[in-house]
C-alpha positions in Angstrom: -17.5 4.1 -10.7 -16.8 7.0 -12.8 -13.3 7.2 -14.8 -12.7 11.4 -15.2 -9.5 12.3 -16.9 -7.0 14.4 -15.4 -5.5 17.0 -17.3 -2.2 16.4 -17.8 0.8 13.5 -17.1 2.3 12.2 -14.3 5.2 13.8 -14.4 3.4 17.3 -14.9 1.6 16.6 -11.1 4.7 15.3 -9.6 6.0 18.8 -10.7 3.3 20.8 -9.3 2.9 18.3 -6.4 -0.7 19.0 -5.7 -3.8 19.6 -8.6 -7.7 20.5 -8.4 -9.9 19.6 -10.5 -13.7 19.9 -10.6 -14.4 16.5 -11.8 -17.6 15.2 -13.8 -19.2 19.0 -12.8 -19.5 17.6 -9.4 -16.7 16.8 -7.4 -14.2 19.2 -6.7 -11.0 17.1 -6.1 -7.1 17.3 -5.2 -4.5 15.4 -6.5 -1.2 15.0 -4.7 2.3 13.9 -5.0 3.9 12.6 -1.7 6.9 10.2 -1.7 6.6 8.6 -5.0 2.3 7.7 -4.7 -0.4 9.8 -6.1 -3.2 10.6 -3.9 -7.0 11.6 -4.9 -9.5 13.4 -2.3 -11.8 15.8 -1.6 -10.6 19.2 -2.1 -12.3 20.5 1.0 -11.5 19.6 4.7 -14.4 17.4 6.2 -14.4 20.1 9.0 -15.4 23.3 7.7 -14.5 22.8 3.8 -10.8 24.2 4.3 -8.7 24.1 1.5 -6.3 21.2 2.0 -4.4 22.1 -1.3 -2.6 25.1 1.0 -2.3 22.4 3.8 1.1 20.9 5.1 2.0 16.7 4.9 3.2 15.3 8.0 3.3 11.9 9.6 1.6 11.0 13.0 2.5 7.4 14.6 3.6 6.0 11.0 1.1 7.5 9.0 0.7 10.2 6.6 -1.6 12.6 7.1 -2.7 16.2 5.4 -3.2 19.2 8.0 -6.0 21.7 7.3 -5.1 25.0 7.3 -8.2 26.1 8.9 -7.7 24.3 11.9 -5.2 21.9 11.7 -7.6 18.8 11.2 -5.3 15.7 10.1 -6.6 13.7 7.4 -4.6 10.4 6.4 -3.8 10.2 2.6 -4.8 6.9 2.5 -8.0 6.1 4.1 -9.4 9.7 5.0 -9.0 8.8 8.7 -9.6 12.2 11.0 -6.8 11.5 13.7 -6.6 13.4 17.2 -4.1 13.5 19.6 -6.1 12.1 22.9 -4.8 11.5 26.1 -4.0 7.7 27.5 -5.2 8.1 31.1 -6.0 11.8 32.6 -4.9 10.9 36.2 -1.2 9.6 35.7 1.0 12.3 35.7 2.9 12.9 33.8 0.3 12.6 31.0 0.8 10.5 27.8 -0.5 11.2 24.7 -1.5 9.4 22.2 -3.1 9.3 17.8 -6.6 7.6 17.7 -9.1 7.7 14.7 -12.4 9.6 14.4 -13.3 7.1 11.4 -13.3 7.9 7.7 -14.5 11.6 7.2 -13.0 12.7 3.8 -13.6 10.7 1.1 -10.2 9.3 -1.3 -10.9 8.6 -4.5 -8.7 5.6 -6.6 -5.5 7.6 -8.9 -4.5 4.9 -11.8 -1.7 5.7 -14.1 -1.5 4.5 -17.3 1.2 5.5 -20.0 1.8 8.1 -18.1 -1.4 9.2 -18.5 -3.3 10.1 -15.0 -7.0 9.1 -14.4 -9.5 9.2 -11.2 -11.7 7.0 -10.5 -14.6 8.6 -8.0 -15.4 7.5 -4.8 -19.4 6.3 -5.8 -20.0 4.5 -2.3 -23.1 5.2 -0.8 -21.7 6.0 2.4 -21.9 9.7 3.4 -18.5 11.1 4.5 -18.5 14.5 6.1 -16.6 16.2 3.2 -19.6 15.5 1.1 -20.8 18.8 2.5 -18.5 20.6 0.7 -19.6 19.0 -2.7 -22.5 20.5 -3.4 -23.5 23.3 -5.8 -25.5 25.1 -2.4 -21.8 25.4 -1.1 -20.0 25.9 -4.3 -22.7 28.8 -5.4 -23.6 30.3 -2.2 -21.7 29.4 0.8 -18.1 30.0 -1.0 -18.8 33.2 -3.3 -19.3 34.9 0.6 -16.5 34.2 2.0 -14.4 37.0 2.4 -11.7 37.3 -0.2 -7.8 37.8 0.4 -6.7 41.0 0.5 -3.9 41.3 -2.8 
């Protein structure tokens, strides 16, 4: 595990609520203020590399989740869980819906505070989680400089 510094306190990204950071030259990273906890993950959406600092927080059946932009993937804060809405039983009408998990597809990475003081701790697992895509210098130098760019 990797200890990377975050610029700045605490009370500087509760202000802000949400930081990037390109961490260690490699990982490009959000940090996040929600109800008192500070969150680490992947910048980009497992998905198709949205960018889930513009995304909304909402809860789904108790738990906290991110919304992609994009496409409105939801991502818990926690555990990087990809939850869908799925359907109990197709025939019985009228139908019910209910959350179920796709598995771990973003990976979090561990926030400790000390003094104030902010600090990440990456993610080093060798298990591959689909946002790993959008952490590589192929996608950071060629894939994202051809996007299109926002019109001012």
């Amino acid at each position: 595990m990797q200890l990377g510094y975050i610029r700045g306190k605490r009370e500087d990204i509760v202000q802000a609520r949400r930081v990037t950071k390109l961490v260690n030259g490699s990982r490009d990273i959000l940090v996040l203020y929600h109800q008192g906890r500070l969150h680490a993950m992947d910048m980009r959406c497992y998905h198709a590399g949205g960018p889930l600092q513009e995304g909304d927080i909402e809860e789904f059946n108790g738990r906290t989740c991110i919304v992609c932009p994009w496409h409105k993937y939801k991502i818990t804060l926690a555990e990087g869980e990809g939850l869908y809405q799925a359907v109990d039983n197709p025939t019985i009408k009228p139908l019910r819906t209910c959350w179920r998990s796709k598995g771990v597809k973003q990976r979090i990475h561990k926030v400790t505070e000390v003094n104030g003081d902010v600090y990440l701790t990456l993610n080093d697992s060798s298990e591959v989680f689909e946002s790993d895509t959008y952490q590589t210098e192929r996608y950071r130098n060629v894939l994202l400089k051809a996007q299109p760019k926002p019109k001012p």
